[in-house]
C-alpha positions in Angstrom: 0.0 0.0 0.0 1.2 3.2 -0.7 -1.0 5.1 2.3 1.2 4.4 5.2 -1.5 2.6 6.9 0.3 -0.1 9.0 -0.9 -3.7 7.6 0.0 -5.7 10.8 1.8 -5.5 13.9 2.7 -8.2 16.5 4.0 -7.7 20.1 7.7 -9.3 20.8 7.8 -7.8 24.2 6.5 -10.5 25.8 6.8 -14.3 27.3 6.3 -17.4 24.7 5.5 -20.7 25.1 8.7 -22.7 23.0 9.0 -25.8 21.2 11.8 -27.1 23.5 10.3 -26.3 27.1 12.6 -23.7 27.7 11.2 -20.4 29.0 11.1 -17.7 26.1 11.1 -13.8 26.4 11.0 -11.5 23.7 12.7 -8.1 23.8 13.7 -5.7 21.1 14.1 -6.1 17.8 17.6 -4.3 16.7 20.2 -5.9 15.2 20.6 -8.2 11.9 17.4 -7.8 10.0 14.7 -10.4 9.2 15.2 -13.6 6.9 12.9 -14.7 4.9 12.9 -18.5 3.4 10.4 -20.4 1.4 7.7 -18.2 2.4 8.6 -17.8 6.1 10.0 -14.9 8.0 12.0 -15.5 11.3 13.5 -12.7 13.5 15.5 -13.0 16.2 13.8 -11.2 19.0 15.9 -9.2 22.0 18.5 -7.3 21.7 19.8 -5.4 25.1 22.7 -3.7 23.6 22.1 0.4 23.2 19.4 0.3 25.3 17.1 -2.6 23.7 15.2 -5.2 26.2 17.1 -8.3 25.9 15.2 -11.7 24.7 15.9 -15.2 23.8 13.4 -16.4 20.8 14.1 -16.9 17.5 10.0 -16.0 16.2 8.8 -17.8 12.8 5.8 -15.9 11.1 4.1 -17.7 7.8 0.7 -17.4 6.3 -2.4 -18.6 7.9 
């Protein structure tokens, strides 16, 4: 779109439940950018250094 209008948003700042058990917390996003792969996009989400919110989860987006 060429409006502007934001299309979608998701929150990172928060806990998630993981696929190995181990507890998950999202943070920032800052640092390497997105990569997208066979019609997937994973980002790597917390970053603490410059003043981000540190986070551990690795978060895989695809169409529903």
């Amino acid at each position: 779109m060429e409006d502007g209008k934001v299309l979608w948003e998701f929150n990172t700042m928060r806990d998630f439940e993981t696929v190995n058990g181990v507890a998950g917390h999202g943070g920032s996003i800052d640092g390497p950018g997105a990569v997208v792969v066979n019609g997937m996009v994973f980002i790597n989400s917390g970053y603490p250094r410059n003043g981000g919110v540190p986070g551990n989860v690795l978060l895989a987006f695809g169409p529903e």
